[in-house]
C-alpha positions in Angstrom: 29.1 -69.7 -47.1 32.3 -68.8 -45.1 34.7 -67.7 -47.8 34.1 -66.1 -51.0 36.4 -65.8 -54.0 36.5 -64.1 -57.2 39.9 -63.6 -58.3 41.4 -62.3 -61.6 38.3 -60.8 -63.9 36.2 -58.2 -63.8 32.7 -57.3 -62.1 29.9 -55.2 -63.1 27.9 -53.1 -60.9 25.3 -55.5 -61.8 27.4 -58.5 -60.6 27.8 -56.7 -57.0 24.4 -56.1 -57.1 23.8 -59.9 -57.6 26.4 -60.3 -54.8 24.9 -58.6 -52.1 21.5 -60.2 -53.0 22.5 -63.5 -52.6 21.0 -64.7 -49.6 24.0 -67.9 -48.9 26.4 -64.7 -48.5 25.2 -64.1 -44.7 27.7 -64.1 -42.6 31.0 -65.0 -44.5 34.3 -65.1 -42.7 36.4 -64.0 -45.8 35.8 -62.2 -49.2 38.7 -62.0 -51.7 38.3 -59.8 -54.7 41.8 -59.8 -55.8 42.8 -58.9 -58.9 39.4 -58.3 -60.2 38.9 -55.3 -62.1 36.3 -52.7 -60.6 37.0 -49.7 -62.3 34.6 -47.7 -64.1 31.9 -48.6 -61.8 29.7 -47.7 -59.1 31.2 -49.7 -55.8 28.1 -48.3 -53.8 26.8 -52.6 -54.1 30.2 -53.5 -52.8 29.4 -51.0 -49.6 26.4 -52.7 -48.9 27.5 -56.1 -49.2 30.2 -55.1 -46.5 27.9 -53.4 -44.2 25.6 -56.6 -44.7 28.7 -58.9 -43.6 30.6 -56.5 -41.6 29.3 -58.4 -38.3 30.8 -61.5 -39.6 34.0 -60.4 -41.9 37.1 -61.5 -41.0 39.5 -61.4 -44.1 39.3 -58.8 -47.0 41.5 -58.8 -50.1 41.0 -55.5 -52.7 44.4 -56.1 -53.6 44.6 -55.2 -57.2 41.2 -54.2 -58.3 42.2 -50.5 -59.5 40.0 -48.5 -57.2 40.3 -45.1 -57.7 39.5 -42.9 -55.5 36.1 -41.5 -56.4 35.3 -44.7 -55.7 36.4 -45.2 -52.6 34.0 -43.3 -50.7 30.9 -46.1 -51.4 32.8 -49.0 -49.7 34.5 -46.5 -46.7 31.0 -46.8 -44.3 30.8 -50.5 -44.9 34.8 -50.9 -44.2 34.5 -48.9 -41.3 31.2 -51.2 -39.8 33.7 -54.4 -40.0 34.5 -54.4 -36.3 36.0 -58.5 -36.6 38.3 -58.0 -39.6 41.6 -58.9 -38.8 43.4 -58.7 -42.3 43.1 -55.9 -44.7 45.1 -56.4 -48.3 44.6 -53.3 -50.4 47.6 -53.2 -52.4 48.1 -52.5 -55.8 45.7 -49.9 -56.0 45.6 -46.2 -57.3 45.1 -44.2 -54.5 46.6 -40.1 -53.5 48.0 -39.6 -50.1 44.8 -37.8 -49.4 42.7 -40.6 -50.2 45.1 -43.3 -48.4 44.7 -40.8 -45.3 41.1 -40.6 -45.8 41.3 -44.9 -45.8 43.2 -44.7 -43.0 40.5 -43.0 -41.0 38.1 -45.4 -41.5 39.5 -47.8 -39.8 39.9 -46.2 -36.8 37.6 -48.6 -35.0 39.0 -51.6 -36.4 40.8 -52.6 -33.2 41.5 -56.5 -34.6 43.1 -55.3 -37.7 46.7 -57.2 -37.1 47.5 -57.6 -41.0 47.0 -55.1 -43.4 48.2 -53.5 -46.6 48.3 -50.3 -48.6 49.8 -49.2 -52.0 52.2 -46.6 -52.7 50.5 -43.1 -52.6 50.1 -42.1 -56.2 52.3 -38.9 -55.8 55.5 -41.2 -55.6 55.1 -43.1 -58.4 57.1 -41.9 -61.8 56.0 -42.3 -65.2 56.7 -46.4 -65.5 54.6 -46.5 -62.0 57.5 -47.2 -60.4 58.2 -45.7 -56.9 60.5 -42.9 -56.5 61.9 -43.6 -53.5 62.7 -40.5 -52.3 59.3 -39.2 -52.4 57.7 -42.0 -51.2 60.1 -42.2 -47.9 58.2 -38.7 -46.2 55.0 -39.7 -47.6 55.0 -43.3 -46.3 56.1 -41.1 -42.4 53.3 -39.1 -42.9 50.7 -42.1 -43.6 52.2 -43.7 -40.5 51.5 -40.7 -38.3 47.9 -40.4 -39.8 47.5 -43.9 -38.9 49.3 -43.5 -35.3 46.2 -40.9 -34.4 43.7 -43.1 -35.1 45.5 -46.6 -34.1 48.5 -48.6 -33.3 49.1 -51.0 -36.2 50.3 -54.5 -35.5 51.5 -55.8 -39.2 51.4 -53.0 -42.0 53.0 -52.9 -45.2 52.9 -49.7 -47.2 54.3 -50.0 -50.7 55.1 -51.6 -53.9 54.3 -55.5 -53.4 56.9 -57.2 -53.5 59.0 -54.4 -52.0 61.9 -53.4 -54.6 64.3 -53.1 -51.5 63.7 -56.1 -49.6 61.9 -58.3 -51.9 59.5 -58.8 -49.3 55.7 -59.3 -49.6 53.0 -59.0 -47.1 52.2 -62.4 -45.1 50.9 -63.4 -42.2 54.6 -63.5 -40.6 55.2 -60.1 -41.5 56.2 -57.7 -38.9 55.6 -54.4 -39.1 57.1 -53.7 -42.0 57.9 -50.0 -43.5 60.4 -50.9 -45.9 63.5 -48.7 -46.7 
């Protein structure tokens, strides 16, 4: 199986767990989770289906699932182990500047990374979860900079998707892309 997708529903722990047992899910070039719900659960089966297929991944879409960032730390050894990923949507997530950082980090060795894509830090959203723009502005620099010491990106997009200033959204023509 190249491609996997489960898009718009939720998963239990029990259905990762299923996941990472199934023995066509080898060597897949692309797994897209978007828009299915995983909070509330253990993600620890998610970070061993990605170290399983890290050799092999190529494409992988968390956009929307509302990780949180307790959760973040069971997928961050897999991520990190998925040396032929090239695109990265992680969007649409709840996520502090700490744990964006901490993200960040981990994919230090991902030297084919060329798309990839990051919500607005929690801090700079207001009470409708909009972003307040002039909070978000120092925080998105200071992501950047995290980023710059582990990496040069190629195509980023931190932010709201689609961007309220622009109305762009991430694609594979996007250029690096730090919206104002």
């Amino acid at each position: 199986m190249e491609n996997l997708e489960l898009t718009c529903g939720y998963l239990l722990e029990e259905d990762l767990k299923c996941l990472y047992q199934y023995p066509s899910l080898a060597y897949p070039k692309h797994l897209n989770l978007s828009y299915v719900l995983l909070f509330r659960i253990s993600l620890e089966p998610l970070g061993a289906l990605l170290e399983k297929i890290a050799a092999s991944l190529e494409t992988l879409i968390l956009e929307g699932c509302q990780i949180h960032y307790s959760q973040l730390s069971a997928i961050l050894p897999g991520l990190s182990r998925c040396s032929q990923l090239t695109t990265f949507y992680f969007g649409s997530n709840c996520m502090s500047i700490d744990a964006l950082k901490d993200l960040l980090r981990h994919t230090s060795g991902l030297s084919k990374l060329s798309l990839e894509t990051y919500p607005a830090p929690e801090e700079s959203l207001n009470s409708l979860v909009r972003v307040n723009w002039e909070i978000f502005t120092p925080l998105r620099a200071e992501l950047m900079c995290t980023l710059r010491e582990v990496r040069q990106p190629k195509r980023i997009f931190i932010g709201p998707t689609p961007c309220p200033s622009c109305g762009s959204s991430p694609s594979e023509e996007l250029e690096l892309h730090l919206c104002c």
